[in-house]
N, C-alpha and C positions, 0 to 999 in steps of 0.2 A: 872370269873376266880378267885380264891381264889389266896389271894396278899401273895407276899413273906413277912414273918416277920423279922423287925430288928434283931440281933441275940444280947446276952448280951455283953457288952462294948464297943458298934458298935459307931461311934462318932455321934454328932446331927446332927438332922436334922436341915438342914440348907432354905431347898424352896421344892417345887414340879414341877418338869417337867413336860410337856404334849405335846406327840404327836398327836394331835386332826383331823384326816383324813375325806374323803367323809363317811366312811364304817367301818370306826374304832376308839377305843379310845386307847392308851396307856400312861398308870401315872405311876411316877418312882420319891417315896419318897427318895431327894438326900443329902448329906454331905455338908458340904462348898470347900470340897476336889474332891466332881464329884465324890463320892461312892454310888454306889446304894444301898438303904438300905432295900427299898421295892419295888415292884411293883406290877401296877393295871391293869388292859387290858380287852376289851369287846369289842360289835360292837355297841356300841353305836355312830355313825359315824354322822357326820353332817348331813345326809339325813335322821337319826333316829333322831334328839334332835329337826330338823323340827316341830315336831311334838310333841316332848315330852318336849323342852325345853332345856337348854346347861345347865343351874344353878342344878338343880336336877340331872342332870345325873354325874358334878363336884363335888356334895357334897357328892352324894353315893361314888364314887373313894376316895373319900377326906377321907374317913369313914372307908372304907375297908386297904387303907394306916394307917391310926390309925395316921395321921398329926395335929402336932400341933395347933392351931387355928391363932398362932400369926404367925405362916412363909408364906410366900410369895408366887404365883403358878404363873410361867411362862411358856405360850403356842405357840405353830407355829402349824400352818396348817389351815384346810379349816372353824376353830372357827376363825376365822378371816376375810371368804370372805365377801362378798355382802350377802350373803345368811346366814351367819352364826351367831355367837351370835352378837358382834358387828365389824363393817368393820374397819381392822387396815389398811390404804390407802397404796398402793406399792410405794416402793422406785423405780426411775427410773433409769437404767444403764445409764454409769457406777458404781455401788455401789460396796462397801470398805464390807465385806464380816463384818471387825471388828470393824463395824461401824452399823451393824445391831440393835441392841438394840435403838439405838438413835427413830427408828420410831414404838417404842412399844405404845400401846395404852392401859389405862386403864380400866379396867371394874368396872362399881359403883355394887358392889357386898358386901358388907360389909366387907371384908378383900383386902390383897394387889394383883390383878391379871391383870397380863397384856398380850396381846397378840403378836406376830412380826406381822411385816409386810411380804408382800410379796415381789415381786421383777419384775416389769414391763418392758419392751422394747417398748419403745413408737416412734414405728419406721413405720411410712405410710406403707414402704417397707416390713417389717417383724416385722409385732408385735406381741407381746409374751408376758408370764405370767408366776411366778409361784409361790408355797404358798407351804411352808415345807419344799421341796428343798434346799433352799438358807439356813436354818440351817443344815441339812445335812454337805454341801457344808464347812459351816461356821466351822464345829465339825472334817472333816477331813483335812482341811488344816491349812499350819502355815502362818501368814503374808505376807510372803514374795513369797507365790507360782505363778510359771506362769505353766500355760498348759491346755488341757484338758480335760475335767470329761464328764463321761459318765455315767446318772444316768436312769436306767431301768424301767420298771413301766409300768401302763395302757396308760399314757403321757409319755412317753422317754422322759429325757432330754438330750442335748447336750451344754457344758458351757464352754464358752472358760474364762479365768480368766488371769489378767496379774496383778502381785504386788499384790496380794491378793483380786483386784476386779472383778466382772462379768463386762464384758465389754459388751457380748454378748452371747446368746443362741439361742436355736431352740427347739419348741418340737414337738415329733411324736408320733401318735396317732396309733399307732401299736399294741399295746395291744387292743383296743379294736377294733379297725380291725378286728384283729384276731375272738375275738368272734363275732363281726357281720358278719362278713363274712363266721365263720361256723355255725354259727346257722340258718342265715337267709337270705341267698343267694343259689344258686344253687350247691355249694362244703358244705352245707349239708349233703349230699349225695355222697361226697366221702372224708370224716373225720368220725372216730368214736366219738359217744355220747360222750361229757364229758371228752374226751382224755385230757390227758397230752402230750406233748412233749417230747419225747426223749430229754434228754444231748448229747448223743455220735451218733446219728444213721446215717445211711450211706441218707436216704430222707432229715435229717435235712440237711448234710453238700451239700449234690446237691443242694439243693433251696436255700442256701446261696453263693452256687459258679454260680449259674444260676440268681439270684439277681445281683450279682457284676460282672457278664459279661456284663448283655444288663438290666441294671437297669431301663431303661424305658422302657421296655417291661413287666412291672409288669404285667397288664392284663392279657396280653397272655399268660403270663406261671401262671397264675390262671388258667386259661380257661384246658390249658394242662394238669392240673394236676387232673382237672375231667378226660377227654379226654384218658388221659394214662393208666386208670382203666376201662373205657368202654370196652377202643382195649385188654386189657388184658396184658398190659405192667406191670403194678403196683398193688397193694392191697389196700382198703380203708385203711387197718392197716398204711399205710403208709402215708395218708392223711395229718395226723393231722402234722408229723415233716417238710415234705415237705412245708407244708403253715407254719410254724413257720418258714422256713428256708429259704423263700421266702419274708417273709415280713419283717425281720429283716435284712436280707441282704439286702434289700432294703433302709434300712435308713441308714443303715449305708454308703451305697454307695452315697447317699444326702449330710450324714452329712460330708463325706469323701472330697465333692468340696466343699462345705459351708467355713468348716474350715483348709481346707489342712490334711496334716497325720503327725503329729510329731513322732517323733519315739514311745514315750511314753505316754500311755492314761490312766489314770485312771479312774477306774470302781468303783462305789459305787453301791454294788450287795447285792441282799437278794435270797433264794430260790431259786428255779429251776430254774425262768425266770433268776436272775443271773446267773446262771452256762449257759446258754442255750446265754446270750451275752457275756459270755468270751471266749468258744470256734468260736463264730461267729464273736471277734475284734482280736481275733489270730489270724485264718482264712483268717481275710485283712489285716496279717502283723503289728499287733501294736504289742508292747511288751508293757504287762498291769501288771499295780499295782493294786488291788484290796482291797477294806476296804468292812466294815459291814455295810451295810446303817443305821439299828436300832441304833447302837452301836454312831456312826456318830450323828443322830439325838438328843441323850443324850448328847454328846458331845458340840454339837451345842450351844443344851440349858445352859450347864453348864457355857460354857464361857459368854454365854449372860447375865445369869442371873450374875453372879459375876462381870461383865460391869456393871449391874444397881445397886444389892443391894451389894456387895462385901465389904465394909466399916463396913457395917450393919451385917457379916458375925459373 
């Protein structure tokens, strides 16, 4: 993707952000101000650099930004797993959200690059993981936040936060449910190829009020929702909202006794799949604040990186 160029009397560059995903790259040449000056984006995702290397694929971004040599690159996400360039080890909850930068790791790279860590629940009972998130997490809230986030995705996550820390989460594997289960299960055959989900449809909001009635009856109203197309109740066309509206309902009905219902939830949403959890935590009665996930993740970094180099700004 051809990078945004600075514009004339834009203020310096101060570091480089990086979003660094399973499936994705996104770099955002930044100010000392959190200005975006440029940015870089590809699929160069950690299951591609696999194979082709993380260094190379940073330096092309590095390039196409048009970045100084001498500024700084701070990254979050899955360049940091076990798998990834090198492992920045997870912080264990409780963690201080503004206290994140403290477990950056650095990479011998010839310039200054450091990566977050992730954010562990190291609980026999429910243990948990997650890596990108917790800058997100870190980019839309202030200090002093308590409440719940509810952040969308292939792994949902659910974070309950008190005084500005993760005390505690959960994630759900909903996302890709969904596609396994239409791709390669038996409701195959009663989803369209490749569908998207409806935002508003009358199948999506049934299979989220059929979710949060008899939430453990998940199976069965899978099972049903072939079944209703056979007898000639339904259309395939209807397939795809109905298992979106089913499975989502479904976690949220989980994550509803996990951590009670406060009045107010905030949602950190991108794209359809956002729009498709904000009508679904209406739905069960939350009243939601909603931020940019992306927008968040810049955020994140900004703060972090002016935690570490901010002196040096």
């Amino acid at each position: 993707m051809t990078p945004l160029t600075p514009s004339p009397g834009a203020a310096p560059a101060a570091f480089v952000a990086v979003d660094w995903g399973t499936s994705s790259f996104r770099g955002w040449l930044m100010s000392a101000e959190g200005s975006v000056l440029a940015e870089s984006r590809g699929s160069e995702g950690m299951l591609h650099c696999a194979g082709a290397g993380f260094a190379p694929v940073l330096r092309d971004h590095l390039s196409r930004l048009a970045a100084p040599e001498t500024i700084p690159v701070l990254i979050c996400g899955m360049a940091g797993a076990r798998q990834g360039w090198i492992e920045a080890p997870y912080l264990n909850t409780p963690t201080r959200l503004d206290a994140l930068h403290e477990g950056a790791v650095r990479v011998d790279a010839g310039r200054d690059i450091r990566i977050l860590p992730g954010i562990a629940q190291a609980r026999a009972d429910r243990p948990d993981v997650m890596r990108g998130e917790e800058t997100q997490l870190l980019g839309m809230i202030d200090p002093a936040f308590s409440g719940l986030v509810c952040i969308p995705g292939t792994h949902s996550k659910w974070v309950k936060i008190e005084a500005g820390a993760i005390v505690e989460f959960a994630t759900y594997m909903t996302g890709e449910l969904f596609s396994v289960i239409s791709q390669h299960s038996i409701l195959a055959y009663a989803v369209e190829a490749a569908g998207q989900p409806a935002a508003n449809s009358r199948p999506f909001r049934e299979g989220i009020a059929a979710a949060l009635a008899a939430p453990s009856g998940l199976t069965s109203s899978l099972f049903q929702l072939r079944a209703a197309q056979l007898l000639g109740f339904e259309q395939r066309g209807d397939g795809t909202d109905r298992l979106s509206g089913l499975l989502i309902g479904s976690e949220i009905s989980d994550a509803t006794v996990r951590f009670g219902r406060p009045r107010r939830l905030r949602l950190l949403r991108a794209g359809r799949l956002g729009e498709l959890y904000e009508i679904a935590v209406r739905e069960r009665g939350f009243d939601v604040s909603a931020d940019d996930a992306e927008a968040a993740s810049r955020h994140g970094l900004s703060k972090a990186a002016i935690n570490i180099w901010g002196a040096q700004f």
